[in-house]
C-alpha positions as CSV (number, residue, x, y, z in Angstrom):
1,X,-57.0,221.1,22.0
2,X,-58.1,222.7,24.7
3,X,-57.6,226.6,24.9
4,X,-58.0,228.3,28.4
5,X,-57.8,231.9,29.0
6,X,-54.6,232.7,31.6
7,X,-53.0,229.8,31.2
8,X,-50.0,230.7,33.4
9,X,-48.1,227.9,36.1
10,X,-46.3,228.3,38.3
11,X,-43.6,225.9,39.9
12,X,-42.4,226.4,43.4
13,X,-38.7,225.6,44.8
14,X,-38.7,225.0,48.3
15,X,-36.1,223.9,50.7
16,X,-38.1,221.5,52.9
17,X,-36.8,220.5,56.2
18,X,-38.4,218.3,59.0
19,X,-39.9,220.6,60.5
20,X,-44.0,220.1,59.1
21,X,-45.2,223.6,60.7
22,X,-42.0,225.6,58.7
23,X,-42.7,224.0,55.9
24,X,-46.0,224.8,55.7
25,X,-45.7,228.1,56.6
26,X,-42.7,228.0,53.3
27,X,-45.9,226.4,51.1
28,X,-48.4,229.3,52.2
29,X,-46.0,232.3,51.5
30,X,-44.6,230.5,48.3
31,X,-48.2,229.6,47.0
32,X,-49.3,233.6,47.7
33,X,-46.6,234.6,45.8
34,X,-47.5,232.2,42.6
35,X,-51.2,233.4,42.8
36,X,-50.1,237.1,42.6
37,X,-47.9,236.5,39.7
38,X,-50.8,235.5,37.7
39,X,-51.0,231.8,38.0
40,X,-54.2,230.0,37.8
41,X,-52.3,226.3,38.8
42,X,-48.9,226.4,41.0
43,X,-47.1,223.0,41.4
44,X,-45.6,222.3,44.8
45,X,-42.3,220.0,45.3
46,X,-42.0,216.5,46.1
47,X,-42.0,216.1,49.7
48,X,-42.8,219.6,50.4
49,X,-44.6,219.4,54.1
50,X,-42.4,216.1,55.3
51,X,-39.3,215.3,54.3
52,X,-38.3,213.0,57.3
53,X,-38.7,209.0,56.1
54,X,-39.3,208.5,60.0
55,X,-42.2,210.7,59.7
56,X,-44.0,209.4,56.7
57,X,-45.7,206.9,58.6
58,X,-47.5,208.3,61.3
59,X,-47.9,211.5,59.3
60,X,-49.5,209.2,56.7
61,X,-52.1,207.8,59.1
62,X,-53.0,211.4,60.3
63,X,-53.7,212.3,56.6
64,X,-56.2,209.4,56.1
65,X,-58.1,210.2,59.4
66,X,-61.3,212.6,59.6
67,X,-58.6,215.1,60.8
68,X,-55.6,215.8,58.1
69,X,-53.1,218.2,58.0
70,X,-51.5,218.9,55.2
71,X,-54.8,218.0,52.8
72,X,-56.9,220.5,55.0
73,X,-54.3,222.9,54.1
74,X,-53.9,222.4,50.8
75,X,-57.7,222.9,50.4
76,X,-57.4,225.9,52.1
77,X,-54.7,227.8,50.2
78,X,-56.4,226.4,46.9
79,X,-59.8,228.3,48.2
80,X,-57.9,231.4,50.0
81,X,-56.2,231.9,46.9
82,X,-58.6,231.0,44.2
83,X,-56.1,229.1,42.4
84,X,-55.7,225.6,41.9
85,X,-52.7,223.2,43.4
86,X,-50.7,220.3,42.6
87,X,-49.5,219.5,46.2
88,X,-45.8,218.2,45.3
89,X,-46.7,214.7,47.5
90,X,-47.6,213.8,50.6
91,X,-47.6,210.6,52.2
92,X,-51.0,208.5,53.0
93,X,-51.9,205.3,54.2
94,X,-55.1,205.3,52.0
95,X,-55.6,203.9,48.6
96,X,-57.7,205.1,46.5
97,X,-60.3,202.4,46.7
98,X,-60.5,203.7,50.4
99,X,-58.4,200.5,52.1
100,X,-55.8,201.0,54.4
101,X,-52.0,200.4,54.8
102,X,-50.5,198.5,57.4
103,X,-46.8,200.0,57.9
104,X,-45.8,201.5,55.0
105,X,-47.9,204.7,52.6
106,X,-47.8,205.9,49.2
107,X,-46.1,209.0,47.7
108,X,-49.4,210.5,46.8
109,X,-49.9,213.9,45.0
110,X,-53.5,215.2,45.2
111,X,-55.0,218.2,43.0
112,X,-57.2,220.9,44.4
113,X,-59.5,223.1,42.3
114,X,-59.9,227.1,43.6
115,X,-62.5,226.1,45.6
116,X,-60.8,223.7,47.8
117,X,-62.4,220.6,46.7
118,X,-60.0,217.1,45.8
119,X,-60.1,216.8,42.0
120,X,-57.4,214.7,41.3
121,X,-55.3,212.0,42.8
122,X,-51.7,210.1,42.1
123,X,-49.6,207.7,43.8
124,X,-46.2,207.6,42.4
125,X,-45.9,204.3,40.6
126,X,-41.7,204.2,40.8
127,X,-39.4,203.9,43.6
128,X,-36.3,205.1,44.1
129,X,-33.9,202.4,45.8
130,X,-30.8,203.4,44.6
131,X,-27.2,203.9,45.6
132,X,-25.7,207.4,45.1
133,X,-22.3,209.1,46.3
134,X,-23.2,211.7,48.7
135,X,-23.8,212.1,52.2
136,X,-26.9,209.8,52.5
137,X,-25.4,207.1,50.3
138,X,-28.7,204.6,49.6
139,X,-32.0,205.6,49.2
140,X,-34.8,203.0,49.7
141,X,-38.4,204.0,49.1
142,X,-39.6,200.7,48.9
143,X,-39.1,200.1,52.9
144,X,-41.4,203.2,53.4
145,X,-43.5,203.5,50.5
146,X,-46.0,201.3,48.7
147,X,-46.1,201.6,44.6
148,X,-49.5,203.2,42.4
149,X,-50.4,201.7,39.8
150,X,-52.9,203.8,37.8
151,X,-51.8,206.3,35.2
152,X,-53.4,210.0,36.2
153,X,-54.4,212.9,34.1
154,X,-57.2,215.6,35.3
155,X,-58.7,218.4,33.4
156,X,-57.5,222.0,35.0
157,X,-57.5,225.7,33.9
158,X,-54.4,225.5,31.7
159,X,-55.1,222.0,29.8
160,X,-55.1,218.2,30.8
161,X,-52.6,217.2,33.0
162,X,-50.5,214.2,33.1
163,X,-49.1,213.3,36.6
164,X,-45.8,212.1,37.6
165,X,-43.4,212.5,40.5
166,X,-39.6,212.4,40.7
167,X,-38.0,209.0,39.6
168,X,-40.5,208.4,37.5
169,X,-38.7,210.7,35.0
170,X,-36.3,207.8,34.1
171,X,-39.7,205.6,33.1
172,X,-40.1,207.2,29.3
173,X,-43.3,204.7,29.0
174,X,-45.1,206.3,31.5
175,X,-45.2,209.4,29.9
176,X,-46.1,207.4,26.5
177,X,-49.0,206.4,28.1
178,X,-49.6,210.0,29.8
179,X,-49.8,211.4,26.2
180,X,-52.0,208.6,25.6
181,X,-54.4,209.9,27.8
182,X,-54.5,213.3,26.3
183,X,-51.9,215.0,28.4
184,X,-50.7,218.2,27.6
185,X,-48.5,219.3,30.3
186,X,-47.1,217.1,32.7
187,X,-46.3,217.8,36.4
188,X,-43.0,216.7,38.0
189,X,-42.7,217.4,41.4
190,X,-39.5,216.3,42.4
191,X,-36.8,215.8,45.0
192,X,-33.6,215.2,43.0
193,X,-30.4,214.0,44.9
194,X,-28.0,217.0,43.9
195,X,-25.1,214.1,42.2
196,X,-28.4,212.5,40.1
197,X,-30.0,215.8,39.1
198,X,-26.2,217.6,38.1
199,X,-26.0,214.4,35.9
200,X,-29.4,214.1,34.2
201,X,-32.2,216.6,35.5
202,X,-31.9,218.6,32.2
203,X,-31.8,215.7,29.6
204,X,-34.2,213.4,31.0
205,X,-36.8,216.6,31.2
206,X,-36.3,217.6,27.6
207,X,-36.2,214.4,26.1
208,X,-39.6,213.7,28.0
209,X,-40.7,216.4,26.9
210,X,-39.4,216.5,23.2
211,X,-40.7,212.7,22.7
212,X,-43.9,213.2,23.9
213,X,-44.4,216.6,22.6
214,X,-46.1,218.2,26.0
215,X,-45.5,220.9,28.4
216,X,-43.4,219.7,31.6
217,X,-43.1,221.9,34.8
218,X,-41.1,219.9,37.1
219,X,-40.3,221.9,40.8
220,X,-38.0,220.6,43.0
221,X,-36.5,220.8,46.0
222,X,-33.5,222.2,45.9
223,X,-30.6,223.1,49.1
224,X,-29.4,221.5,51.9
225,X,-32.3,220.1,53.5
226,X,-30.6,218.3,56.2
227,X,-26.7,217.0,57.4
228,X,-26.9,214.3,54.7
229,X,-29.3,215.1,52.2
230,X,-28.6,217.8,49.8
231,X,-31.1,218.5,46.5
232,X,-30.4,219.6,43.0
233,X,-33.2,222.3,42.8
234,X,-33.0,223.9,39.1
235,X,-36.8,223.6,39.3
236,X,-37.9,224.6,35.4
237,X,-40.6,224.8,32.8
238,X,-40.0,223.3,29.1
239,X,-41.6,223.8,26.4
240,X,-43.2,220.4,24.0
241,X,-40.1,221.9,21.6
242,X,-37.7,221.1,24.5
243,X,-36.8,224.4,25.5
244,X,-36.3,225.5,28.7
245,X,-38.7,228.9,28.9
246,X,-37.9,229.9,33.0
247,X,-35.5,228.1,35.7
248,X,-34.8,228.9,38.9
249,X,-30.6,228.0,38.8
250,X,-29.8,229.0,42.5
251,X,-30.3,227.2,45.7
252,X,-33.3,228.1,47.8
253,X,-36.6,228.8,47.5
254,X,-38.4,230.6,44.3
255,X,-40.7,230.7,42.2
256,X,-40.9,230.9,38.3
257,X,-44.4,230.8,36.4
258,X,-44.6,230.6,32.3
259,X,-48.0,229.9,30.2
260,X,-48.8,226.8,29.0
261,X,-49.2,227.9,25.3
262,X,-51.7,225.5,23.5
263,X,-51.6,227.3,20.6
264,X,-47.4,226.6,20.4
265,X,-48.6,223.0,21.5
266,X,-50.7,222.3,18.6
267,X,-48.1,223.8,16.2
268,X,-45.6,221.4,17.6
269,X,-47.5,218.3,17.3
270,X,-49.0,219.5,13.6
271,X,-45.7,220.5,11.9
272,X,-43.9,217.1,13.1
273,X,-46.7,214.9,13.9
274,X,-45.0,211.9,15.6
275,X,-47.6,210.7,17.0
276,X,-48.7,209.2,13.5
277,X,-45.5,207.8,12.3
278,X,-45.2,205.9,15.0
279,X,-44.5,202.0,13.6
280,X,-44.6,199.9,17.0
């Protein structure tokens, strides 16, 4: 079990719009304020920088060239700050074997150590194409977005860290495998529709968290980010026990922090080890 000194996160709301330079400005003020509450790993939203789908494309491109963005940022923040980042996910025409994608990108969510250097990559592995009541009415990633396919973890100050994104929530096996991997907490940056997350945000979260028997700190998105897209928010930390230990329950941006307690962990798994009686 690993045992880190500090082990505070911090999750960070934002209210993303599609405006790239705001919402990075929203990511540097938010990401000062996680560092100075004590956190040694903050964990950005889904879609945090662009939120636009007509942007994701040539944004994409731009964040493969010799000249990105949003990953130059990232790695600056991470080093300004001296802490480490989960950048939420950003979109890239890359894969990870270096090749190139012709029209569409992945959902990619890269890690960045506190000295600025790429330590960790994932591309979110399920898309949402879906029909829900509100304002936007379908939702196809798939036109935009190309699937991963590798399962993630990556060793950081507060334990190993299984990565997800979003819809993967509703996938219980890729968390299975995530604890698998030796995965103590598990990242879930997330843009929720607000009908989808009022329905199942909470349970989906603890039973994830409950079956698997890790930490999950899951920040959303989470307001009215445009005419037709509104986002559940609720951005929260639970516990391997399935509690809820901090939640941000208002619209808007915030941050919440708690520390990943591996000490609680192991007491968890060793007083119901279900790991072990596991029969298929």
């Amino acid at each position: 079990m690993t045992n880190f000194s500090s082990p505070c996160v911090a999750a960070i709301q934002m209210v993303s719009t599609h405006d790239i330079k705001a919402n990075l400005r929203e990511a540097e003020r938010l990401l000062t304020e996680s560092a100075c509450a004590g956190a040694r790993v903050a964990v950005l939203p889904e879609n945090f920088a662009v939120l636009a789908t007509s942007q994701m494309v040539d944004c994409g491109q731009r964040e493969a060239s010799h000249a990105p963005v949003i990953r130059q940022f990232l790695a600056d923040q991470a080093r300004r700050l001296g802490i480490w980042i989960v950048g939420g996910s950003l979109p890239l025409s890359q894969r990870p074997d270096g090749t190139l994608i012709e029209g569409r990108v992945r959902a990619t969510a890269l890690v960045y150590d506190d000295q600025g250097n790429e330590v960790g990559r994932y591309d979110k592995i399920h898309l949402f194409d879906a029909m829900v009541e509100d304002a936007h009415g379908q939702y196809r990633e798939s036109d935009t977005f190309e699937p991963g396919e590798s399962v993630v973890t990556v060793e950081t100050p507060v334990g190993r860290l299984g990565m997800a994104i979003c819809y993967d929530l509703r996938f219980p096996e890729l968390f299975r495998a995530l604890r698998e991997k030796g995965a103590e907490w598990i990242c879930l940056p997330s843009a929720f529709t607000w009908q989808t997350g009022d329905a199942h945000w909470h349970a989906l979260i603890r039973a994830r968290a409950i079956e698997n028997q890790v930490w999950v700190v899951a920040p959303g998105q989470g307001g009215q980010n445009s005419e037709r897209r509104r986002t559940y928010g609720h951005s929260l930390i639970c516990d391997p026990w399935g509690k809820v230990v901090s939640e941000i329950t208002e619209d808007g941006p915030g941050v919440i922090t708690a520390t990943i307690d591996a000490d609680h962990l192991a007491n968890v798994r060793a007083r119901m080890p279900v790991w072990e009686h596991r029969r298929l």
